[in-house]
C-alpha positions as CSV (number, residue, x, y, z in Angstrom):
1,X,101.3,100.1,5.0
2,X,97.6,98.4,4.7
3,X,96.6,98.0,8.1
4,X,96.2,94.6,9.4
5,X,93.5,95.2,12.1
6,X,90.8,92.5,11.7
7,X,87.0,93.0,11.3
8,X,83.6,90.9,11.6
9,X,81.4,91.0,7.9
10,X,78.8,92.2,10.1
11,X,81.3,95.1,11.6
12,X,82.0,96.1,8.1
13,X,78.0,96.1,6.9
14,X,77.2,99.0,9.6
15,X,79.0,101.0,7.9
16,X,76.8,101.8,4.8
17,X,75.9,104.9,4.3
18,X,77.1,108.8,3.0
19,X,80.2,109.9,5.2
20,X,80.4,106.0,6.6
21,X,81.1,103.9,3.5
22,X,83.2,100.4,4.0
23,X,83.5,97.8,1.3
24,X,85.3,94.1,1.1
25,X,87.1,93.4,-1.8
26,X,89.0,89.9,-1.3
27,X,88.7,89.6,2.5
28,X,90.5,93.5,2.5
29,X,88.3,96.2,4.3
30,X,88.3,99.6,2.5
31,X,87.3,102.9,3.9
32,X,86.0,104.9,1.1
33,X,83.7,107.6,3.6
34,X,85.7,110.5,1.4
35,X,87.0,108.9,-1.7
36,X,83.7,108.7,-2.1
37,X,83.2,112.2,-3.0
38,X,86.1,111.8,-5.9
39,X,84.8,108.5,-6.9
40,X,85.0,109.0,-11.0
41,X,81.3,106.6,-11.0
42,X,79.5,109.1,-8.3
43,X,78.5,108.7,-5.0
44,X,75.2,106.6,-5.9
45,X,76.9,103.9,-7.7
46,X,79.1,103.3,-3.8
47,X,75.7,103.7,-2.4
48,X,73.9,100.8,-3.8
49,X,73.3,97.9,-1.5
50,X,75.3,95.2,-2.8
51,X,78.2,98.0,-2.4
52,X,77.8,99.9,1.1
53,X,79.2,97.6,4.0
54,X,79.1,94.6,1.5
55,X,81.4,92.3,-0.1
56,X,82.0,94.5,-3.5
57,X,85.0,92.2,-4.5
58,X,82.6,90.7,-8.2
59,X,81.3,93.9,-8.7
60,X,84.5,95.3,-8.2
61,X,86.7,93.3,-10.5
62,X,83.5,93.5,-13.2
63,X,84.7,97.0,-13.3
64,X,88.2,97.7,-12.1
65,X,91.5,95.7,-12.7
66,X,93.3,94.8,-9.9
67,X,96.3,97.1,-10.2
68,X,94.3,99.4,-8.8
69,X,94.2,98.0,-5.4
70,X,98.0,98.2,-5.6
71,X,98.0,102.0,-6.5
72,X,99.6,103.9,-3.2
73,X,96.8,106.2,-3.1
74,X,94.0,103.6,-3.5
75,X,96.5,100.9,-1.3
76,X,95.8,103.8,1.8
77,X,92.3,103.2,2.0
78,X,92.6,99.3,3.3
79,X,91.7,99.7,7.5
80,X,91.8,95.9,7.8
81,X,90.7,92.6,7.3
82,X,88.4,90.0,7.8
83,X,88.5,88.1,10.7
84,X,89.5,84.6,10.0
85,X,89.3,84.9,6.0
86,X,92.3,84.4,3.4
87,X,92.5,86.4,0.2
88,X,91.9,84.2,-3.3
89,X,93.1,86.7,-5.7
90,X,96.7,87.5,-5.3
91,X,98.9,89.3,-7.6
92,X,101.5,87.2,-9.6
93,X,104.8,87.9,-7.8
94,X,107.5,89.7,-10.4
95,X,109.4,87.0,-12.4
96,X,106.5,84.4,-11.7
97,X,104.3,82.3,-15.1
98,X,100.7,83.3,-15.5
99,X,98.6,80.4,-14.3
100,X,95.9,81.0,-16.9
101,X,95.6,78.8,-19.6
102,X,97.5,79.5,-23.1
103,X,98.7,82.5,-21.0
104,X,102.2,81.0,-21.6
105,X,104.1,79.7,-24.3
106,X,103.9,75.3,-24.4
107,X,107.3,74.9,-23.1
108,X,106.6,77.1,-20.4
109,X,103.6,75.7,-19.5
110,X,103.7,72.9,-16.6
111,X,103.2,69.5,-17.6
112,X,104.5,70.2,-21.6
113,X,107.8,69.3,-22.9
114,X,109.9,71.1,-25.5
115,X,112.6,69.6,-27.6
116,X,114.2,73.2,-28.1
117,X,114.6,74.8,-24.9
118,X,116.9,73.4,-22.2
119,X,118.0,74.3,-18.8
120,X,120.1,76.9,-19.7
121,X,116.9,79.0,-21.7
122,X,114.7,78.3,-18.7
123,X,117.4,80.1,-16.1
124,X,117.4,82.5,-18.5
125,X,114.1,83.2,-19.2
126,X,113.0,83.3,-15.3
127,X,115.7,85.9,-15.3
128,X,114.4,88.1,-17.8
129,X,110.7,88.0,-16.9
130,X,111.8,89.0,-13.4
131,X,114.0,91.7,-14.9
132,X,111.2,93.0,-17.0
133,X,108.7,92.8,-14.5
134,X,110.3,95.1,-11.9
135,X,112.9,97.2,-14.1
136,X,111.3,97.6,-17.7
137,X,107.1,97.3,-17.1
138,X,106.7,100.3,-15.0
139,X,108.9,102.6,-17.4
140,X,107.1,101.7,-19.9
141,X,103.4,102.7,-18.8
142,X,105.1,105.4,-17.6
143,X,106.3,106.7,-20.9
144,X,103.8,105.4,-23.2
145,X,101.3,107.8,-21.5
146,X,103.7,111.1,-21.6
147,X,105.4,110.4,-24.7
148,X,108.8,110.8,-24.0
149,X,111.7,108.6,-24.5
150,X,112.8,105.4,-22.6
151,X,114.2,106.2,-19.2
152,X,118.1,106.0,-19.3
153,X,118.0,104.1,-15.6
154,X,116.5,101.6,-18.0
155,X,118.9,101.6,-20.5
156,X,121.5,101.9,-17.8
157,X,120.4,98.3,-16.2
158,X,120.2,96.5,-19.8
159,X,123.8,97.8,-20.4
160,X,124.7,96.3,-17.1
161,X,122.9,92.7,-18.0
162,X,124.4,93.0,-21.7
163,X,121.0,92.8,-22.4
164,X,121.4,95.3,-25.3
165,X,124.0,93.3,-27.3
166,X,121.9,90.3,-26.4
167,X,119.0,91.9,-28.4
168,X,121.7,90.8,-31.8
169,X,121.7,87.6,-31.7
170,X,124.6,85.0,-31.5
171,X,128.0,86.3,-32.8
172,X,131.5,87.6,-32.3
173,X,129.9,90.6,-30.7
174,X,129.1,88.9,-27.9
175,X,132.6,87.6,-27.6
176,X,134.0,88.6,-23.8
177,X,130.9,89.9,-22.3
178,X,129.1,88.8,-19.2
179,X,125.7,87.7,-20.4
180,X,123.2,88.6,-17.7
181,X,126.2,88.1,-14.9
182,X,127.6,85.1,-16.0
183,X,123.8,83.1,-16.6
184,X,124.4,81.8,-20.4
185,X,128.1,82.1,-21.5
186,X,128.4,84.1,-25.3
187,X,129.8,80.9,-26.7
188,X,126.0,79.0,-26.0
189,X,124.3,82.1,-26.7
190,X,121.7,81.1,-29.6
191,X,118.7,82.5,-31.4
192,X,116.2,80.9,-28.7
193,X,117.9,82.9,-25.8
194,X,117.0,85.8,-27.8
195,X,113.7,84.8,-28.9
196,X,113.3,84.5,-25.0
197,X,114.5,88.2,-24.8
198,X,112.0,89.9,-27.6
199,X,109.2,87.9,-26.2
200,X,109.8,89.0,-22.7
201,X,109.9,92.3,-23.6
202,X,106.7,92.1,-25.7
203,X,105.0,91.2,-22.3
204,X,105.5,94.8,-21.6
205,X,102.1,95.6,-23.5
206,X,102.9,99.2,-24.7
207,X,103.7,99.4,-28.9
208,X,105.1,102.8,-28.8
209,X,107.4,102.3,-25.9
210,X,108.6,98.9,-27.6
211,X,110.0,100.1,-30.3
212,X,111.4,103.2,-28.5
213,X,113.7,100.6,-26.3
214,X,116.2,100.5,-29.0
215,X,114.3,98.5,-32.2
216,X,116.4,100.9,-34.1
217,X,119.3,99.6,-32.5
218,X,118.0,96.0,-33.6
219,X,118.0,97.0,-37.3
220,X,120.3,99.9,-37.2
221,X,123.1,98.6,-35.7
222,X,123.8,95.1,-37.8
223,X,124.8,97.0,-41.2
224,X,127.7,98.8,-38.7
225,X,129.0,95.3,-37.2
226,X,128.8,93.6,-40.1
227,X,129.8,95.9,-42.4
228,X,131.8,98.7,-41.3
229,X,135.3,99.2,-40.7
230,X,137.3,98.2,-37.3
231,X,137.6,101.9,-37.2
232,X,134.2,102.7,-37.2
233,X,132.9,99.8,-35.2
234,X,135.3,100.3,-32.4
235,X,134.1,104.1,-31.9
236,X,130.2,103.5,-32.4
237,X,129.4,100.4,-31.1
238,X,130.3,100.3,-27.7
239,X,128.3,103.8,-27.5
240,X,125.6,102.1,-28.8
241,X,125.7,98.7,-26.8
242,X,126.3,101.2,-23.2
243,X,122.7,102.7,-24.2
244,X,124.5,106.4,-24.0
245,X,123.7,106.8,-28.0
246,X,120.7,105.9,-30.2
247,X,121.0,104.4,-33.7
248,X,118.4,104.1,-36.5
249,X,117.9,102.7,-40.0
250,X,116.8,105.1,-42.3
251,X,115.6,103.4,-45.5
252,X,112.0,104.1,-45.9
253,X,111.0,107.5,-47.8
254,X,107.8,109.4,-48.8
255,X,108.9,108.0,-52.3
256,X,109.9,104.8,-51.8
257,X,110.2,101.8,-49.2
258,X,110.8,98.5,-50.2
259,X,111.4,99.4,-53.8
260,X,115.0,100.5,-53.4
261,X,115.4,101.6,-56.4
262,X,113.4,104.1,-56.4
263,X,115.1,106.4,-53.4
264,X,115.5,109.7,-54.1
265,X,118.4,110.6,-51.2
266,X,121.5,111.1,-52.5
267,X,125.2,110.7,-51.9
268,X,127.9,112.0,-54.1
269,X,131.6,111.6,-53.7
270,X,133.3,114.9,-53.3
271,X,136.2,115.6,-56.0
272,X,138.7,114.5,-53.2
273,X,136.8,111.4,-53.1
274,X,137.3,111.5,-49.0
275,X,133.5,112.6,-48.5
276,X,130.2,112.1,-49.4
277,X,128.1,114.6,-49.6
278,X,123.9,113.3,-48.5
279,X,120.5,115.3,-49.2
280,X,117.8,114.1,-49.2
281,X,114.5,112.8,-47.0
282,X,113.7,109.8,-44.7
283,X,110.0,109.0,-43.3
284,X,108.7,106.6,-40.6
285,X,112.1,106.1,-39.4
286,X,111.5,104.6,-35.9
287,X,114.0,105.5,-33.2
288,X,114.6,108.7,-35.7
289,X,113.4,111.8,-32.9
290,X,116.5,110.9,-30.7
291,X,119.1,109.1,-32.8
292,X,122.6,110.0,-32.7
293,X,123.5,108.1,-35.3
294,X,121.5,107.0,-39.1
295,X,122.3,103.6,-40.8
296,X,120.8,105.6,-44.4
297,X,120.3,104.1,-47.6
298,X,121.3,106.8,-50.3
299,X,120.9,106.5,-53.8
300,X,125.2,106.8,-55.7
301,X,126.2,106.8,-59.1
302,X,126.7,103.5,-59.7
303,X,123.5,102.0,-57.5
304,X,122.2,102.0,-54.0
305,X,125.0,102.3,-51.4
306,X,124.5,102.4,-47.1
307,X,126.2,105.3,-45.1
308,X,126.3,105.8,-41.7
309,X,125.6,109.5,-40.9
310,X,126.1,111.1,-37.5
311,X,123.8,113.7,-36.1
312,X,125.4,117.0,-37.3
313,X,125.2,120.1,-39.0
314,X,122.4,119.3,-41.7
315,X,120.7,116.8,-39.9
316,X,117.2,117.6,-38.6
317,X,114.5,115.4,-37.2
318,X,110.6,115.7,-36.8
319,X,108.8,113.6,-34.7
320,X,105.8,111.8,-37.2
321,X,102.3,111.8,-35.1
322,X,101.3,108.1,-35.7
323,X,99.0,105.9,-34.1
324,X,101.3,104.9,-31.2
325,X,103.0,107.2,-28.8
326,X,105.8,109.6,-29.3
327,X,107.6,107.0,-27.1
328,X,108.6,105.4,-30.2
329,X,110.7,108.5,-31.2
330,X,109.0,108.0,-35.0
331,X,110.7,110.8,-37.5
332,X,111.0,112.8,-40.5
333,X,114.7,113.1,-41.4
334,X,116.3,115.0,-43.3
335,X,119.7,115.5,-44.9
336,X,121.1,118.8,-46.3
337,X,124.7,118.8,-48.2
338,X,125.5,116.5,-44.6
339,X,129.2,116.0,-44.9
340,X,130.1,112.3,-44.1
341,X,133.8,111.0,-44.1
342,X,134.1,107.9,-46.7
343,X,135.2,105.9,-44.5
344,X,131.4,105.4,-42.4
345,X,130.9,103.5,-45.8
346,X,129.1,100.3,-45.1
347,X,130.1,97.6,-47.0
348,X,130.4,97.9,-50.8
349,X,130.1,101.3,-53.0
350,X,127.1,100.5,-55.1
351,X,126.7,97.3,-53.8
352,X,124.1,98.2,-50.5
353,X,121.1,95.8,-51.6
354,X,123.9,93.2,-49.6
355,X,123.9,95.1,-46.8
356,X,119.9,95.6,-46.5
357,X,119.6,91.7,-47.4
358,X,121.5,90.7,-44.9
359,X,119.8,92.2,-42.1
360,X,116.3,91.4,-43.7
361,X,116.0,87.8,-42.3
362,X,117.1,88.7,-38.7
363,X,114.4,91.7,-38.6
364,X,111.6,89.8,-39.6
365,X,112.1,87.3,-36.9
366,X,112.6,89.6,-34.6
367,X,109.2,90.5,-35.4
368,X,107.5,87.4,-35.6
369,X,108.8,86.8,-31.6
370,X,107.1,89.8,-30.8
371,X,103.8,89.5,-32.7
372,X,103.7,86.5,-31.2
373,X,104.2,87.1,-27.5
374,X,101.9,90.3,-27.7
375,X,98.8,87.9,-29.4
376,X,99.4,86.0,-26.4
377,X,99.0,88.7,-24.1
378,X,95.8,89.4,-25.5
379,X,94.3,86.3,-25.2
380,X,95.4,86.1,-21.3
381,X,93.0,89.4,-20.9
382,X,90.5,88.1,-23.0
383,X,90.6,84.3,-20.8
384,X,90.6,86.7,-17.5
385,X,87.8,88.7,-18.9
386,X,85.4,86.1,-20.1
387,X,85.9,83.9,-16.9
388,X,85.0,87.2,-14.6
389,X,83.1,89.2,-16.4
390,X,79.0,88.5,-16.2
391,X,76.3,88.8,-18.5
392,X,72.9,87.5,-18.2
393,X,73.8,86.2,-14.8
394,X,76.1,83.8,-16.0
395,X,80.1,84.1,-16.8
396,X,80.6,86.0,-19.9
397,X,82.7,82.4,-21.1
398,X,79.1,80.8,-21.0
399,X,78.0,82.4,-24.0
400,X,79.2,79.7,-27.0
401,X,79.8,82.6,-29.4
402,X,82.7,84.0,-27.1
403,X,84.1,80.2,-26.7
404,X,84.5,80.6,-30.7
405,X,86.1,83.6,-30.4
406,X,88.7,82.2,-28.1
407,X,89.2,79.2,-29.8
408,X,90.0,80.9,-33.2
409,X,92.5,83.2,-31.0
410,X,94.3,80.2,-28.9
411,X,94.7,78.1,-32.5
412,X,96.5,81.3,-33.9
413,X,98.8,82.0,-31.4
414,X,99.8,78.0,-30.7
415,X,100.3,77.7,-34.1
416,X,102.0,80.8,-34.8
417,X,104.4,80.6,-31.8
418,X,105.1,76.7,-33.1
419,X,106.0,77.7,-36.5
420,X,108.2,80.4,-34.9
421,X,110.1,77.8,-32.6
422,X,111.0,75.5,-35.7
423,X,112.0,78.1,-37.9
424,X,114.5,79.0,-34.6
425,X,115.6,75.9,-34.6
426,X,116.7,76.0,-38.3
427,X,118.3,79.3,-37.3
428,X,120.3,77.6,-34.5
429,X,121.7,74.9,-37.1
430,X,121.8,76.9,-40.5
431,X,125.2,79.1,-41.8
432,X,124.2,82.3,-42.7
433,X,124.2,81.6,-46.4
434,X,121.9,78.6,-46.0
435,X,119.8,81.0,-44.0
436,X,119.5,83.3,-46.8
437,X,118.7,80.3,-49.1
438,X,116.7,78.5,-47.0
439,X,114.7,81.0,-44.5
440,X,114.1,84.1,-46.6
441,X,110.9,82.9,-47.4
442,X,109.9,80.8,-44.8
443,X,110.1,84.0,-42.2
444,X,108.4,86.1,-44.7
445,X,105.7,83.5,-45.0
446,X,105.5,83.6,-40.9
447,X,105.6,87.2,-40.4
448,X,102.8,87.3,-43.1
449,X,100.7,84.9,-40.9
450,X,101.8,86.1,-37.3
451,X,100.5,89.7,-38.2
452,X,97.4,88.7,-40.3
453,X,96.3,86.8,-37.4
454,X,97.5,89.7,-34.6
455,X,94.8,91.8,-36.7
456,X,92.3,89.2,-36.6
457,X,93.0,88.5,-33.0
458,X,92.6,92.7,-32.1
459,X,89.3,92.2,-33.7
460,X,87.8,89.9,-32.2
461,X,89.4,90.9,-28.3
462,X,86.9,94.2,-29.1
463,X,83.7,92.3,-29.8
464,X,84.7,90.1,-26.5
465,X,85.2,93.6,-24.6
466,X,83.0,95.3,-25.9
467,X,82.7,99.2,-24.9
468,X,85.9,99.0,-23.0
469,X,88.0,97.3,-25.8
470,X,88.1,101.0,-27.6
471,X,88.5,102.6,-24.0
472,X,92.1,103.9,-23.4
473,X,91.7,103.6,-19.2
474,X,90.5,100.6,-17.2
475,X,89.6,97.1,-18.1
476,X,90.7,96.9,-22.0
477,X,93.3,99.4,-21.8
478,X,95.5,96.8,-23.4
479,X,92.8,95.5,-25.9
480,X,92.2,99.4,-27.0
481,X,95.6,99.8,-27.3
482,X,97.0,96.5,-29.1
483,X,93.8,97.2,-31.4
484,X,94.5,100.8,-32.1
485,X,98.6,100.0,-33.1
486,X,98.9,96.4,-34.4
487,X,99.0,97.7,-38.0
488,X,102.0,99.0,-37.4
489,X,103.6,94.8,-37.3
490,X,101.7,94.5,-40.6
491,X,104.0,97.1,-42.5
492,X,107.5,97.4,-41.3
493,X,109.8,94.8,-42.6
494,X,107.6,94.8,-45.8
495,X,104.1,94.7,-46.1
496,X,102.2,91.1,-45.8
497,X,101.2,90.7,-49.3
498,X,105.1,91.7,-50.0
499,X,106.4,89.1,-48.1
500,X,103.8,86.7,-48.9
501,X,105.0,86.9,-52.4
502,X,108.5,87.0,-51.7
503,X,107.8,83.7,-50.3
504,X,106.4,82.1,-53.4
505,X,108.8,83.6,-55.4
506,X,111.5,81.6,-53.4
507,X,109.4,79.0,-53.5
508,X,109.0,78.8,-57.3
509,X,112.6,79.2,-57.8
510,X,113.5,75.9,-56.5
511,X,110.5,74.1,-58.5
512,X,112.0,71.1,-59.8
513,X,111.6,71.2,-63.7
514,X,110.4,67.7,-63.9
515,X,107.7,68.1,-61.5
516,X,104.2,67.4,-63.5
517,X,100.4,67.1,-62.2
């Protein structure tokens, strides 16, 4: 514990030099006499006299962020305080809203109003963000640095929350469960208590580990409720929703992606017609690495048709090196002569393009809520940044060229996270088949615009860092890394000139045949 022994300025300032070295940083006193000698900067830059004995606490946050100060190791150098001085810069307390501006979404934001959110998604929310803060956001530093997959404590305490069949949307799956001990009851469950979910979780700020906390499951698991028999759905999906077993969907090959058609795995009855037998390759396939279970598209006789395959003799998996961390569980799978009973058919021999339609809709938004949230993330660093940060003497925010660049990011992300909220709402009062007539191309026109703007937004967070926007450590850790993996939002679901035309196509299709110029 950080002692709370109290100290004049002019105490602290005698101590300034090699052996001796005390620095204030927010009214705290630091003895850094021999981390000085492991200092990562050197020795002179401690040395300097607007460092030694001085208050360090601008020069220090020009350089540092302030999770370091709450690092054990670092925490053990504090020997005091000032006498008779409070601290201004304290850390947001787990569960609390960012006070900085456009930090937070409009109807989260003091002083706004929402006509979509109500009491119950605002419990709910403060719930969530508490959850993530002290269960989820430390796992996932954690294991976006080594690589490896998401804790199972973690997965352990969503089960226990429901927070995993949550992550499905509204539905008879939710049916009898205790949502997040009793806070929103299954029967009021709707897509904004989920949006509130995905966008929580976004906050996390680590790509790799995001999509290793079960966004298989999210797109994996859908075909199997909706589709598959009672037999099947009774065995796999409570295994699924506990967090003990890992699901994937396996569409995407080296040959084809969104072009079905053109698949090259293979299912063929056996004579018996009680088995099919599978060969064949699937690439990109997130969640892949550590799946127990494959939601696979395979190319039959008659058409397309989707399997379920359970890990097993002649099924292999190798992790893909991509641009975000292993975390992610990203694979190469293969199938050789795998033996799967007939009856993990799911839905319709031939007749599969239903089954990947109907999940399409549900994905995409899923996306959009987290494209969004993470944009927003960037722009709190970039508001932090440009209000501390100094450059020719004067706040970084001072230079007009900067105040463009954040202007073009906050009309993004308002606008994005707007067009988001209203296409939820249509969610929330649409049947499924209006949804598929209606929304199709509406979410593929906003997950066209959320990620052409997250690149956009990447972009112009590196100019505004500088240096330590493409620095993996320290200040723009989060700017390097959204930077370095928002690509990856661009391309799965379908790729933004895909959807963009899958949206005019809709479009077109409803064209009234008397309209004239």
């Amino acid at each position: 514990m950080a002692s709370t022994k109290s100290f004049t300025r002019e105490e602290v300032a005698k101590h300034n030099k090699e052996g001796d070295l005390w620095v204030i940083i927010d009214t705290k006193v630091y003895d850094l006499s021999k981390f000085s000698r492991m200092h990562p900067g050197g020795l002179s830059v401690l040395l300097d006299e607007e460092v030694a004995g001085q208050d360090a606490t601008e020069i220090f946050y020009s350089l540092h962020r302030q999770e370091v100060l709450l690092k054990p190791g670092y925490a053990r150098l504090q020997v005091g305080v000032l006498q008779g001085e409070e601290p201004e810069i304290l850390p947001l307390a787990p569960g609390a809203l960012s006070k900085v501006p456009h930090a937070e979404p409009t109807w989260l934001t003091r002083g706004y109003y929402s006509p979509y959110f109500k009491d119950s998604h605002r419990k709910f929310q403060a719930a969530m963000r508490k959850f993530v803060d002290e269960i989820v956001y430390p796992d996932g530093q954690l294991r976006e640095a080594d690589g490896k997959r998401v804790s199972q404590s973690v997965l352990d305490a969503m089960t226990a929350k429901e927070i995993h069949a949550m992550r499905l949307g509204p539905g008879k799956h939710l049916k009898g469960r205790v949502l997040f001990d009793g806070l929103v009851q299954p029967e009021e469950f709707d897509y904004f208590h989920e949006l509130i979910i995905t966008q929580e979780l976004a906050r996390v700020g680590v790509r790799g580990y995001g999509d290793g906390l079960l966004a298989g499951m999210v797109i994996g698991l859908p075909p199997v409720l909706n589709f598959g028999s009672e037999e099947l759905k009774a065995r796999v999906v409570p295994e699924v929703f506990s967090g003990k077993k890992f699901i994937s969907l396996a569409i995407s090959e080296a040959f084809a992606g969104s072009d079905v058609a053109g698949l090259k795995t293979t299912a063929v009855l056996t004579e018996d017609k009680k088995y099919w037998i599978v060969n064949g390759t699937k690439k990109w396939i997130t969640n892949g690495h550590f799946s127990d279970y494959f939601t696979v598209g395979c190319r039959t006789e008659g058409g397309f048709t989707v399997i379920l395959i359970e890990r097993g003799e002649g099924v292999e998996t190798t992790p893909i090196k991509t641009s975000y961390s292993p975390a992610a569980g990203t694979a190469f799978v293969s199938f050789d002569n795998v033996k799967v009973p007939v009856g993990n058919t799911l839905g319709p021999v031939d007749g599969g393009l239903i089954v990947m339609l109907a999940n399409f809709n549900h994905e995409r938004w899923v996306m959009c809520c987290s494209s969004s949230r993470a944009q927003r993330l960037v722009v709190e660093e970039c508001m932090k940044w440009c209000a501390q940060r100094k450059v020719f003497g004067k706040p970084l925010v001072s230079q007009a060229v900067v105040r463009a660049k954040l202007a073009n990011m906050i009309t993004r992300v308002e606008s994005a996270q707007n067009w988001l909220e209203a296409v939820t709402y249509q969610m929330n009062n649409m049947s499924y088949k209006q949804q598929s007539s209606n929304l199709a191309g509406q979410i593929g026109f906003l997950k066209k615009y959320c990620t052409s703007t997250a690149q956009d937004t990447a972009r112009e967070a590196v100019q505004i860092f500088g240096g330590r926007g493409i620095t993996k450590t320290g200040m723009g850790r989060f700017i390097e890394h959204y930077h370095t993996t928002v690509t990856f939002d661009s391309l799965l679901g379908g790729a933004e000139d895909v959807l963009g035309d899958l949206g005019v196509r809709q479009a077109m299709r409803k064209m009234p045949s008397d309209a004239r110029l």
